[in-house]
N, C-alpha and C positions, 0 to 999 in steps of 0.2 A: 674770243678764243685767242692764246697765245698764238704768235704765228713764229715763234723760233725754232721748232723744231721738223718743221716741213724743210723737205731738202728745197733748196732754190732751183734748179737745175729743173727739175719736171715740171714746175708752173712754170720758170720762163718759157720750155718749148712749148706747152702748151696755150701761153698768154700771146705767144707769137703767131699763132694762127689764128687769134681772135682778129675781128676787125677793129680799128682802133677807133676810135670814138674821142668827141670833145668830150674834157671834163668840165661839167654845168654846176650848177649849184645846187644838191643834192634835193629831190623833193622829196614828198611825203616817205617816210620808210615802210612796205610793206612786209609781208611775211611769204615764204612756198616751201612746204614739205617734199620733199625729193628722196624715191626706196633707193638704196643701191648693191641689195641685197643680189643683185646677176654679177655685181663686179666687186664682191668679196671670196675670193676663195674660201674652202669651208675643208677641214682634214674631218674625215671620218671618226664621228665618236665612237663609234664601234673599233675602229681599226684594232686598237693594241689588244682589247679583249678580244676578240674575235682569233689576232692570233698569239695570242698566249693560250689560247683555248682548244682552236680550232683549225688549227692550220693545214693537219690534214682528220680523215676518220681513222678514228683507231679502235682496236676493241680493249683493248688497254694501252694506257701510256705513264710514263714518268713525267715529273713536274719541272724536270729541268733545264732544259734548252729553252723551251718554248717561250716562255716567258723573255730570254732575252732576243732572237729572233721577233719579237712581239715591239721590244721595247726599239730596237737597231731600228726596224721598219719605219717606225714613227715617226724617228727624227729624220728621213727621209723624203717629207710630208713638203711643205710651203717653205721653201727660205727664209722669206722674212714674216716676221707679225702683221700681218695686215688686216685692216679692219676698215670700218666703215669709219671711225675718227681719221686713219688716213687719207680719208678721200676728204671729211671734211678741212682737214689742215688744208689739204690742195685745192680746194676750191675757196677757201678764206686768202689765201695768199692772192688768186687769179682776181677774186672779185677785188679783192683792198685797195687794190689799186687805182678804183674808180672811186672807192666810196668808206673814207676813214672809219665810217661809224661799222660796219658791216659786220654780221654776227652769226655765228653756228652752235649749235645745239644739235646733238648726236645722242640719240635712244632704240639700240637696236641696229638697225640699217638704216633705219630712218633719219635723214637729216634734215632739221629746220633750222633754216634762212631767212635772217631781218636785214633788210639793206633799202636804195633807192632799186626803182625798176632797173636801171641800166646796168647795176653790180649782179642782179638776180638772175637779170639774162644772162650775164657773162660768164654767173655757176652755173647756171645748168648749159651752156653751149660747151662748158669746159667738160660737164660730166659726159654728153652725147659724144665728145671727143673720146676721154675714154673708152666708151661703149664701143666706138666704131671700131677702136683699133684692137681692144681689146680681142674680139671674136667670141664666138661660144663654145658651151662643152661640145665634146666628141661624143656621138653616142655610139658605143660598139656592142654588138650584137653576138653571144655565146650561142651555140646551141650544141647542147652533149646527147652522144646517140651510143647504142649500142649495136653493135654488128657482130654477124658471125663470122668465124673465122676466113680468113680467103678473101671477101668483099673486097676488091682493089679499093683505093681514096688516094683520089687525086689530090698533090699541092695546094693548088688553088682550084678547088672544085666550080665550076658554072652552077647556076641556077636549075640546070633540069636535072644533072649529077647530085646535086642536093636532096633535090624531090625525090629522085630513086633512091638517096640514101635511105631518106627517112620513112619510106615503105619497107625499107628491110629492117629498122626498128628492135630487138626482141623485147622492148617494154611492151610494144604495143603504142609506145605514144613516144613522144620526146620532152625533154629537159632546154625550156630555153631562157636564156637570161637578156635584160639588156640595160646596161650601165651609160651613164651621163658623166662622163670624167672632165672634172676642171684642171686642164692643165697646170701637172705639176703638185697636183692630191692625189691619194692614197683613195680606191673605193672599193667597198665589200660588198658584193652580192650572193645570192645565195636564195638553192631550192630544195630545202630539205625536209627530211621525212625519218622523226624519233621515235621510237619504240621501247616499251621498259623491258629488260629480263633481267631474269634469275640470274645471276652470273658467279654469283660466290657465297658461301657462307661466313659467318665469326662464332666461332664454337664459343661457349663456355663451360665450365665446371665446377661443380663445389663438393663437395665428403659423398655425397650420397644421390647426385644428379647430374645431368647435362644437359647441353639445349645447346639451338645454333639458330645464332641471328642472320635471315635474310642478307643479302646484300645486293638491289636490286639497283641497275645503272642502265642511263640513256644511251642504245646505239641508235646510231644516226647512218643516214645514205642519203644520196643527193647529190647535187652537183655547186660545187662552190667556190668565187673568184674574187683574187683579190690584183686590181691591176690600177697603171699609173701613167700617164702618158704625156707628151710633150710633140705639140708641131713641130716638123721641118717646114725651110722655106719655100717649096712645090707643090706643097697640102697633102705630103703623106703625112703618118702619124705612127711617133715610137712610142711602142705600146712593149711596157714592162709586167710581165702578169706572174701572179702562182695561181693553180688552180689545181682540185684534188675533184674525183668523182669515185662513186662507192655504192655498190649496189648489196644487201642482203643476200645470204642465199635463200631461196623456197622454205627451207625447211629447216628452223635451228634443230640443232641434236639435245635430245632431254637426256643427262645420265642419272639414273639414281647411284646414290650412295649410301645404301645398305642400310643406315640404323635410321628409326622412322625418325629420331630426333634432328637428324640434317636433313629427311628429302631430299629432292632432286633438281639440278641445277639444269639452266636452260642455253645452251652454250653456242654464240653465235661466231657462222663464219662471214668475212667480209670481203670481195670481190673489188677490188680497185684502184685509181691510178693518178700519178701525181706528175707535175710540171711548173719547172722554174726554168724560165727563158726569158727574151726579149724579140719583139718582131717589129716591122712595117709595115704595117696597113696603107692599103690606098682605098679610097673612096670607092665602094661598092664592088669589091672583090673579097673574095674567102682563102683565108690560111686555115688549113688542118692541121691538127696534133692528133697521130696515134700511137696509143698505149695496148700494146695487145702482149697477154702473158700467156709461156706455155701451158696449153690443155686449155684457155679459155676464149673470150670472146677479143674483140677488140672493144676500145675504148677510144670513141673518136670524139674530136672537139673541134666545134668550126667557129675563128673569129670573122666577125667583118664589121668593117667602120660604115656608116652609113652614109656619111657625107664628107667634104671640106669642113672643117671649123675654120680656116683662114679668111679673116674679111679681107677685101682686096683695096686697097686704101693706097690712095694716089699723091700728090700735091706733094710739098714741102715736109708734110708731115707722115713718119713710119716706124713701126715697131719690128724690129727683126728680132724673129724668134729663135733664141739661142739656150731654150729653158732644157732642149735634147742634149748638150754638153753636160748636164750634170750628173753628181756622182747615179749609178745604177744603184739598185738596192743592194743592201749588203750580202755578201757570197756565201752563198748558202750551199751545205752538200749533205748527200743522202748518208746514212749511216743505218746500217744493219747490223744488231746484235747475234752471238750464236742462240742457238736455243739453247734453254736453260732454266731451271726451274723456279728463278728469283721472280718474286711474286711484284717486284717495282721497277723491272726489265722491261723497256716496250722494244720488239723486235725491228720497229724501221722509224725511223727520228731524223730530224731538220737540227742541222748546227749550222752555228754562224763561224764563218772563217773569218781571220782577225787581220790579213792583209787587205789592203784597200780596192776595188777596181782599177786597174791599168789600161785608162786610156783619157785621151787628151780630157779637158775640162771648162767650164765655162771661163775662168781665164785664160785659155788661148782661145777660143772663140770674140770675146772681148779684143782681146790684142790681134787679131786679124781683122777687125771693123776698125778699130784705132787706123793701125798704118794708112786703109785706103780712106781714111778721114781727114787725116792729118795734115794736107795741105788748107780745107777746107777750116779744121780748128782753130788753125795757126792764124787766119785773115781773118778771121772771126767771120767766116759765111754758113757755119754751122757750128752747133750744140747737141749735146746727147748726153744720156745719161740709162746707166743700166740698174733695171725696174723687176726684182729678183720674181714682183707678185705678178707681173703681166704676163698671161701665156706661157706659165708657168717659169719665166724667163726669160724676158725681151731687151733688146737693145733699140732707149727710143732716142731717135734721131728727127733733125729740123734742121732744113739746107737746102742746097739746088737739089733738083730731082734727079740729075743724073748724078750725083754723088752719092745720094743714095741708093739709086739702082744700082750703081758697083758695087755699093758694101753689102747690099743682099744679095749680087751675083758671088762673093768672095766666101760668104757661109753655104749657100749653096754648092760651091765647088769645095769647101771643106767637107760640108756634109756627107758628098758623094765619097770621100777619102777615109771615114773613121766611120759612121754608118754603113758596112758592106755586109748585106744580110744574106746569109747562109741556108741552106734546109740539111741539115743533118739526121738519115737513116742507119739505125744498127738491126741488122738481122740476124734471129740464131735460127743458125742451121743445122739439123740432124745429115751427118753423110755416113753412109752406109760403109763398114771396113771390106766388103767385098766389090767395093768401087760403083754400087747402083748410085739411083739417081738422089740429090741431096732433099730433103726435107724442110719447109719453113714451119718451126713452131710457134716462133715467136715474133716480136719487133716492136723496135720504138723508133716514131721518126718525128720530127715538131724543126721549125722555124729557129734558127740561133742567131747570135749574133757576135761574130767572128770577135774574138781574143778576150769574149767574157762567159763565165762558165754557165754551164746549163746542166738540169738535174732532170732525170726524165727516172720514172716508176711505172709497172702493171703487174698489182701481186696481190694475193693471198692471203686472209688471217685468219687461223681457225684458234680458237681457244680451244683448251683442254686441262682435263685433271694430270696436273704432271707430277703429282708427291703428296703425299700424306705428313701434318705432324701428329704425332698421336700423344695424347695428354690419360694421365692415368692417373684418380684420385682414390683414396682407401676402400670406397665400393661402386666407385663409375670408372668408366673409359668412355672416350670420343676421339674422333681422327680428325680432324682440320683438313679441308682439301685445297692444296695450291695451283690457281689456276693459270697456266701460262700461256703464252699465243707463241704459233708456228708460223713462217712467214715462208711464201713459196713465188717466185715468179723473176722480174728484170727489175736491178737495179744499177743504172747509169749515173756518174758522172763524165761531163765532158767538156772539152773547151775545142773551139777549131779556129787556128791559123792557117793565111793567106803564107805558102811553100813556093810561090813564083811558078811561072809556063801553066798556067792551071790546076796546079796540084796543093794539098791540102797536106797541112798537119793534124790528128787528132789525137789528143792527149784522153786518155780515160780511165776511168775506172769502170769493169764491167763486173754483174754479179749477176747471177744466173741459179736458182735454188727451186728442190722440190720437197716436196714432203707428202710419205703416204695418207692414206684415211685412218683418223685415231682407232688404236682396235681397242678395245674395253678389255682390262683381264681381271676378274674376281675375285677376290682374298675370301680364303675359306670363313674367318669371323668373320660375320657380317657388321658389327663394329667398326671394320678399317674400307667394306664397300669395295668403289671398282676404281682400277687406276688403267690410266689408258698412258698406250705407248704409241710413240710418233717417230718416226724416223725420218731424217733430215739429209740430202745431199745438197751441195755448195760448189759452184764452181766461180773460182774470181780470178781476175786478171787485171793489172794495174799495167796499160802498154802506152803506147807512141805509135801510131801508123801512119804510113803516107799513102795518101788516095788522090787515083785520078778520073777523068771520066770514063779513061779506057780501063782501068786498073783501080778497081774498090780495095781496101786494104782488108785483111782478114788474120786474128787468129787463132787458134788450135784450143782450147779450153778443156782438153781430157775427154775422156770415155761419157758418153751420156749418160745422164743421173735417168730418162726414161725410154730408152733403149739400150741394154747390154752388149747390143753389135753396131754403134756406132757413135761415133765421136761429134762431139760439140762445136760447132767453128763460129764467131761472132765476125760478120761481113758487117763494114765501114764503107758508107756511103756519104759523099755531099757535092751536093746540086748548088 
């Protein structure tokens, strides 16, 4: 195998820890097959479809966004191309140097080695090196519950606060996931459960007939994540996640429409609740997200990391893990259409926003390792070289040990300055205009991370027939039914900045919407069947508040859309 495109820089530190050995006169050349299939990163082949498809449930949706949110995502995956031929390159470089003839062959993950004994040991002590410093995936642990309204939920809920959750249950059972993330990939999980309905017709017509073709489509519910993560140097772990949950109601609503040639459609409502954030995990504790809309249930989500993934790796040789500096996924905000009876309208959609995240990057994390390096460079008493596939992004380093312990004490102490995790709670509050006591109807509250945006949702979608076109041939008629979805419950955007003395800035967008029960009304021909009517209130607010812990910030959002005597206030909290 050519050996000119291996960077030199990663076999010297790693050929610097080998022990040095006489060069003898090469004996017999054996052969050793070595997987290295744990220290390949791997991007989720699901990923882009998954979200051009699925990103969140919908009972209808357009084709537009999605697709590039899908495509954005992706390239947010692995930095560089890495493969198991990289490793071979690095392990031909490591061994060459004992044994000119020395040879790799790469099928798969699999690598096969023809060299002398003393080059075959030096690949694979060189691979075990990897390995150690490498570390393994994070495994984190979803579990999505449903509660009824009021259920207090703790931050960080304990192990027995758990077990009470999940007895108050109203599945009856719970939804749990648990994903294996190689730092610095993209992974889809998911526990879902599809159903077919009737959901629309395609009429046709000709001189003397009609007929309406079925139009039978997959709703789905479940609960489904897609998240990304990178060690800090203390063994927490940033965990970048979206995740949507979506329950059926009991009972979809059947309408018929009047002439036996259309029958009757089976129109389903969906119940559910979405989140784009970022948090910190530590080893064997729970972060909660709650989505709770007005009039319904909550919607909680518990993450927890289950262990360290950091190996603890000593001597000369260290990998600092700097893969948490890179760019966050691309900025994603909720978008709510009016209602309306455009039949390729989806009422609530994910857009990708076209400015970049705004916050330091893996090169100044890099150039903060440089400075406390650099006398050590300069005398040639250390080497390094930054490794975009290790730990999703490491800086690997070979030097005195306490050289090194300062420069992971210097990302550490960065870390603690641009990683400052947030918990941000908004409540809507019903207050009575004759001064009684205020109401909670709603609330969303989930883990942020201070001066990148967060999108948080708990709402509604009911289909319904919202328009007839009616087509008239020389001895038929038929009426086409246009079926739209109503969308009712909390839709946030937000971002929260560090205000100095303890106090917060929150940037947001709030939206807060009800909608009555479709009523059926009957057209006397029964040719044109039933058209149902929905009525929709809205209340949105695009503010700036400043919060503190003695002073939650709050604003005024109008007259309640489900009280006539009392007004709407959205109270701003962060812990």
């Amino acid at each position: 195998m050519s050996r000119t495109n291996v960077r030199p820089g990663i076999a010297a530190l790693i050929v610097g820890t080998l022990l040095a050995a006489a060069v003898a006169a090469p004996p017999e050349t054996q052969t050793r097959i070595i997987d290295v299939a744990d220290l390949v990163p791997t991007r989720d082949p699901q990923l882009r479809r998954a979200m051009s498809d699925r990103v969140m449930f919908r009972v209808r949706a357009s084709q537009e966004s999605r697709s590039e949110v899908g495509s954005r995502l992706e390239k947010h995956g692995v930095a560089d191309k890495f493969s198991a031929f990289t490793i071979a390159e690095l392990l031909d470089v490591v061994a060459g140097e004992v044994d000119e003839e020395f040879d790799v062959t790469t099928e798969g993950t699999q690598i096969a080695m023809r060299g002398s004994p003393e080059a075959l040991q030096r690949a694979a002590d060189a691979a075990e090196i990897l390995r150690r410093i490498a570390g393994r995936p994070a495994r984190v642990e979803v579990l999505d519950l449903l509660l009824p309204q009021g259920v207090p939920v703790p931050a960080q809920p304990d192990q027995a606060t758990i077990t009470a959750l999940r007895r108050q249950d109203l599945r009856g059972g719970v939804r749990m996931l648990s994903m294996d993330l190689d730092p610095g990939c993209w992974r889809v999980s998911e526990a879902v459960r599809g159903t077919r309905r009737l959901v629309d017709v395609e009429v046709e017509i000709a001189q003397d007939s009609a007929m309406a073709d079925p139009i039978v489509r997959r709703v789905e519910e479940g609960v489904r994540v897609f998240a990304r993560g990178a060690p800090l140097t203390d063994g927490r772990f940033l965990l970048r996640v979206l995740a949507s949950s979506a329950d059926l109601t009991d009972a979809p609503r059947r309408l018929a429409l009047g002439q036996d040639e259309l029958g009757e459609l089976d129109l389903p409502e969906l119940d559910a609740g979405f989140v784009s954030t970022e948090m910190l995990l530590e080893a064997g504790r729970t972060q909660s997200i709650v989505l709770s809309r007005p009039e319904g249930e909550q919607r909680v989500l518990l993450f927890r990391l289950a262990e360290e993934t950091l190996e603890k790796v000593g001597g000369t040789l260290r990998a600092v893990p700097i893969g948490a500096f890179s760019r966050p996924f691309p900025l994603l905000r909720l978008v709510a259409s009016d209602l309306g009876p455009d039949n390729e309208r989806t009422p609530l959609d994910v857009t990708v926003l076209d400015r970049e995240p705004e916050r330091l990057g893996i090169d100044f994390a890099v150039q903060t390792i440089e400075r406390v390096m650099q006398p050590d460079f300069e005398e040639d008493r250390a080497t390094g070289e930054v490794v975009q596939w290790l730990r999703g992004g490491a800086y690997l380093l070979r030097g005195p040990a306490a050289s090194l312990d300062g420069a992971r004490a210097a990302i550490a102490a960065l870390e603690r300055q641009v990683f400052r995790p947030a918990r941000l709670s908004i409540r809507i509050e019903e207050r009575p205009l004759d001064g009684g006591a205020a109401r909670q109807i709603g609330a969303v509250s989930a883990p942020v991370a201070q001066g990148l945006p967060t999108a948080l949702a708990a709402y509604r979608q009911i289909a319904f027939v919202v328009d007839y076109d009616v087509e008239v041939a020389e001895k038929s008629q038929i009426a086409d039914p246009n079926v739209g979805v109503a969308l009712a419950g909390i839709l946030v955007n937000a971002t929260v900045a560090d205000a100095g003395h303890g106090a917060h800035m929150v940037t947001a967008q709030v939206r807060v919407s009800a909608t009555d029960t479709p009523q059926g009304r009957g057209f006397g021909a029964t040719d044109v069947g039933t058209l149902e009517l929905v009525n929709e209130e809205t209340r949105y607010a695009e503010v700036r508040v400043r919060t503190t812990a003695a002073r939650p910030g709050e604003i005024n959002m109008g007259p309640s859309p489900f009280n006539d005597s009392a007004v709407l206030v959205a109270v701003f909290i962060v812990e």
